[in-house]
N, C-alpha and C positions, 0 to 999 in steps of 0.2 A: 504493500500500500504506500511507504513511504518514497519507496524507490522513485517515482515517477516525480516525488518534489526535489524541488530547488534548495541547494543549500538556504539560500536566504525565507524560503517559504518554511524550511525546518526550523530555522533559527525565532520565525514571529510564534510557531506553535510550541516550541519550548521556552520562550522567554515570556511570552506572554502573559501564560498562568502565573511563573516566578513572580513577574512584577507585580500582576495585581493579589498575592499573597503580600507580598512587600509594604503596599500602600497599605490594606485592610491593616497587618499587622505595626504601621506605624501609626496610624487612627485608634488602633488600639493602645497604644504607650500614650499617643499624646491624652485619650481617653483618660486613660487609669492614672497616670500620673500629672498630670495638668495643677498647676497651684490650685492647691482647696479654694480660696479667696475668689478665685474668678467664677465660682459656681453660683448658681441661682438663688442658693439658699444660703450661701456666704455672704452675696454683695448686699442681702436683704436685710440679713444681720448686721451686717458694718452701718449699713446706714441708720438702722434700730440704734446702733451705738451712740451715732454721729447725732441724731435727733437726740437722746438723752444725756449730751451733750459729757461723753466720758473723754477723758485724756488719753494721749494720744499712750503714755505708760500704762494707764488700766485697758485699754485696747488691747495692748500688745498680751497683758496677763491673761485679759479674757478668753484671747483666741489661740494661746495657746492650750486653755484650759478645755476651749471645745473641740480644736484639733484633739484630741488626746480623747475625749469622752463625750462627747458629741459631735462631733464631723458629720453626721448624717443628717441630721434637724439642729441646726445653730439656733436658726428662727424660734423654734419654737421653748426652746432653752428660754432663753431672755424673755419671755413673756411669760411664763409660766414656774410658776416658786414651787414646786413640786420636779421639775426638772431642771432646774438650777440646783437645787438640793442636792438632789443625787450626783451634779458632777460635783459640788464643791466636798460634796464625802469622799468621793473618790481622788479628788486631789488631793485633798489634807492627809489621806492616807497612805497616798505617795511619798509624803515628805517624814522626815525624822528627827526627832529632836522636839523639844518644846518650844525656844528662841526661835527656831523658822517657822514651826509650826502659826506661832503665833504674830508671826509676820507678815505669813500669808492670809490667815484669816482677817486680820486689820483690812488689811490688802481686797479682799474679797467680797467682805464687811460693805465698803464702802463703793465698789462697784453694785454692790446688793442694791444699797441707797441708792445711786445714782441710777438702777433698774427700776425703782419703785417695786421691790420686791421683800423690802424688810419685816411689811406686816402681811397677814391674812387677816382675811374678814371676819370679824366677831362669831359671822356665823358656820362659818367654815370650821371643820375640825382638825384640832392643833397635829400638825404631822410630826414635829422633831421637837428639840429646844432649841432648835436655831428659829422657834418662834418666840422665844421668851424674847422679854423688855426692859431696858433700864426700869429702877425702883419698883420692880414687881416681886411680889412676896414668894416666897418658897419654902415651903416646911421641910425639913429633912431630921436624919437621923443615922448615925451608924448603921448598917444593914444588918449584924450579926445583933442587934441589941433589941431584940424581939418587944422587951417589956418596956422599951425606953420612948419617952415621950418626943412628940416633932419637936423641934426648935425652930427658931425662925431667924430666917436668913432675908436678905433683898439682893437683888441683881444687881450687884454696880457696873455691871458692863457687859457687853455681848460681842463679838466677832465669830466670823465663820470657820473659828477652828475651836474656841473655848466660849461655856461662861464664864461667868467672876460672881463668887459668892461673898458678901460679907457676912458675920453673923452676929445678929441684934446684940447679942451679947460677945463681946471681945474676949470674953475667961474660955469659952467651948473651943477657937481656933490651939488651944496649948495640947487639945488631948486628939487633934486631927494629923494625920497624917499622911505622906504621898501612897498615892494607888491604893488607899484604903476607901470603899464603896459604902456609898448612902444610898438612905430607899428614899424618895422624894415624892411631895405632892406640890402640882401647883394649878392654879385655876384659869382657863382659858377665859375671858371675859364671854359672855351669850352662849357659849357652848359647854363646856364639864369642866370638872375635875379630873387632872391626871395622875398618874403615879407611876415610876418610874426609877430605875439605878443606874448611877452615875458613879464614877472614880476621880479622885485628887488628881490631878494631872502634875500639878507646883502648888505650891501655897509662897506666898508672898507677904510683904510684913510691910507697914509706915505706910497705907493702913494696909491693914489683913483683908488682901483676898485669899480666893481657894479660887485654883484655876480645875474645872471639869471638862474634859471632852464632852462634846454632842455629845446626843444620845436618841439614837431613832427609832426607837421602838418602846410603846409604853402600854402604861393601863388606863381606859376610860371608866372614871371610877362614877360618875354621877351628873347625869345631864344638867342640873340645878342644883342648887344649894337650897333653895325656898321657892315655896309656889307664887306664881305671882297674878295679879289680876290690873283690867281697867283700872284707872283714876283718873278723872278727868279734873282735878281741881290747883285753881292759880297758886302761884307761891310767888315768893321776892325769891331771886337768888342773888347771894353775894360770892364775887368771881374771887379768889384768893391763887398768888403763886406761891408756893413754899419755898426757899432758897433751897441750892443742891445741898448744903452742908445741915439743914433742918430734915431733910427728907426720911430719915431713917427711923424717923419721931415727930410728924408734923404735927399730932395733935395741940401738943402743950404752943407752941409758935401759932398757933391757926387762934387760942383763943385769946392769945395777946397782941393780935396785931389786926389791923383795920381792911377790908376788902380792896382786891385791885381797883374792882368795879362793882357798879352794882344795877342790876336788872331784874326783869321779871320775866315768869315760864310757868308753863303749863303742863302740869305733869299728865304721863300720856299712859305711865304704867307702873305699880307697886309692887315691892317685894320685902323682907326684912333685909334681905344684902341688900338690895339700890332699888333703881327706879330708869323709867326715860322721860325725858321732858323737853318741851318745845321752849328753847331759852328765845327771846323775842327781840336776840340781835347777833351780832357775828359769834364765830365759834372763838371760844375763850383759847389763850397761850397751852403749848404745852406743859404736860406736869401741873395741871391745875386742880382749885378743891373750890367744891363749890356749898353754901350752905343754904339751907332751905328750911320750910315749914311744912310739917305732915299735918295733915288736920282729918281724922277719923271720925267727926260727928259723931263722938258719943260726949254724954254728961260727965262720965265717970274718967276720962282720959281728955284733958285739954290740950288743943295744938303744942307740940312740940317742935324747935330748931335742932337743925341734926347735923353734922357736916360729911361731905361726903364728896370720893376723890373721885373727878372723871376721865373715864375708862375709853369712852369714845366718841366723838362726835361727826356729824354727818350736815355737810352744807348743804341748807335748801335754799329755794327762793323767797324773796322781799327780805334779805337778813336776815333770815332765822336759822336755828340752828336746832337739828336735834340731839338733847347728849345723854348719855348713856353713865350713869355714874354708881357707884358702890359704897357705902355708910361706912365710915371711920370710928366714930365715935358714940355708936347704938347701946344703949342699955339693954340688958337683960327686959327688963318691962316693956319699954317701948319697941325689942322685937317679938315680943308675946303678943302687944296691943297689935303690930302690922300683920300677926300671922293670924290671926282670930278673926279682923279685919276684910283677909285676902279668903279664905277661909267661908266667912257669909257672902261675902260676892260668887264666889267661884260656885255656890251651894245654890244662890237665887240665878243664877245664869240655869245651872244644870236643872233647877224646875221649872223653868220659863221655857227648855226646849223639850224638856216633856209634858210639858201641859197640850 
């Protein structure tokens, strides 16, 4: 069959096929190995960056962080605090040491902020402790110490490699020590109670933290702390900031000192831990405490002022605000009076829907 071809007619039938293996298999290298960065779902990302206006150094950390553990959906990384999560676990665990560790998480920390991924929604359920928040409370305890009561700690700081525990009381940091494990509870605001075990990572002195690795995996101990019901009635609130160095005890400082501001709100919902209320002007400063008036309508229990720290607040229209806040400073009686209160509503609602 061949015989009857021309050397040059032999040479386009064996060269031919060569070549175009040649091309396909160089369309395939440029394929597979082409900069990450030029892909659809990279450039989409850089620009996500670029809009939430990160440096050009936290760039550079980001993407080599989703080179590495996201390369396939970047995009959807940065929009989503459930897969940011998981790569920033996966990096921290990369690294060794405490000092880098905790250099990266600063580092990371603050790309978080600059992603608007620091918090989830009240309602959403807490996924790690890289949801916890400065000044937020956390009970703990030795893990082996069955019969030993919580103590209580506050968050003096968070990044995405460690907490920072302080504890209320300074005499309990002497009997703590590294890689020795707490059982912890802490309470997501609108959503439960957690609980959870954590280990010392460092402890630190001038002042005393206890540095904890995350911790991603816990127990959903209680949807509520108290039941709560309607309340549709005005209050004054008076807005107060606590100084950082009051925070650890802002009671006694909250009732010597004069409000930032002062407004009025409409409470929208009771419970013995807090309430929500329509404040009827802009959303108050971070770290705020606000005081108000419960007023129960009975004869036997006259309106009380109560103070109470807010947990959250949510911008509406014409200036108002709605906030979300938790009692600091409740009586034993007065949260008997809100539960008794919450209690007949909740009991004349459930006969009014069976009637």
């Amino acid at each position: 069959m061949f015989e009857s071809l021309s050397l040059v007619q032999l040479s386009v039938i064996i060269l031919v096929p060569i070549a175009c293996l040649s091309i396909l298999s160089l369309i395939y290298i440029l394929i597979r190995y082409r900069p990450v960065d030029t892909m659809p779902g990279w450039l989409e990302a850089q620009q996500y960056a670029n809009m939430k206006e990160l440096s050009q150094e936290q760039w550079l950390v980001l993407r080599s962080m989703l080179k590495h553990y996201a390369a396939g959906d970047p995009f959807d990384t940065l929009t989503d605090h459930r897969e940011f999560d998981s790569c920033v676990r996966k990096q921290i665990d990369a690294i060794s040491g405490v000092a880098q560790r905790d250099t990266m998480g600063e580092t990371l920390r603050e790309i978080r902020t600059a992603l608007s991924l620091e918090k989830i929604p009240e309602e959403e359920r807490w996924s790690s402790t890289l949801n916890l928040t400065e000044k937020q409370i956390v009970k703990a305890r030795p893990l082996e110490q069955n019969s030993s009561p919580l103590s209580e700690f506050y968050v003096a700081h968070v990044n995405d490699a460690y907490f920072f525990l302080t504890p209320r009381n300074p005499e309990l940091a002497a009997d703590i020590a590294e890689d020795s494990q707490y059982l912890m509870q802490v309470c997501h605001p609108g959503d439960a109670r957690y609980e959870f075990v954590a280990s010392v990572a460092a402890i630190r002195s001038d002042p005393v933290r206890l540095l904890f690795g995350h911790v991603f995996e816990s127990k959903r101990m209680q949807a509520r702390a108290h039941e709560r019901s309607a309340y549709t009635i005005p209050t004054p609130m008076d807005i107060f900031v606590v100084p950082e160095e009051n925070e650890p005890n802002p009671t006694d400082w909250l009732y010597e000192n004069d409000p930032q501001t002062r407004a009025t709100a409409t409470f929208m919902n009771l419970s013995a831990g807090g309430y929500a209320a329509m404040l009827h002007t802009a959303a108050p400063p971070n770290h705020s405490y606000a005081r108000v008036t419960v007023t129960l309508g009975r004869d036997d229990f006259p309106p009380f002022t109560v103070f109470s720290q807010v947990i959250g607040t949510v911008t509406l229209a014409e200036d108002r605000t709605l906030v979300r806040a938790s009692f600091v400073d409740m009586t034993p009686k007065q949260e008997e009076a809100i539960e008794i209160y919450v209690a007949e509503v909740l009991q004349r609602e459930q006969e009014m829907e069976e009637a």
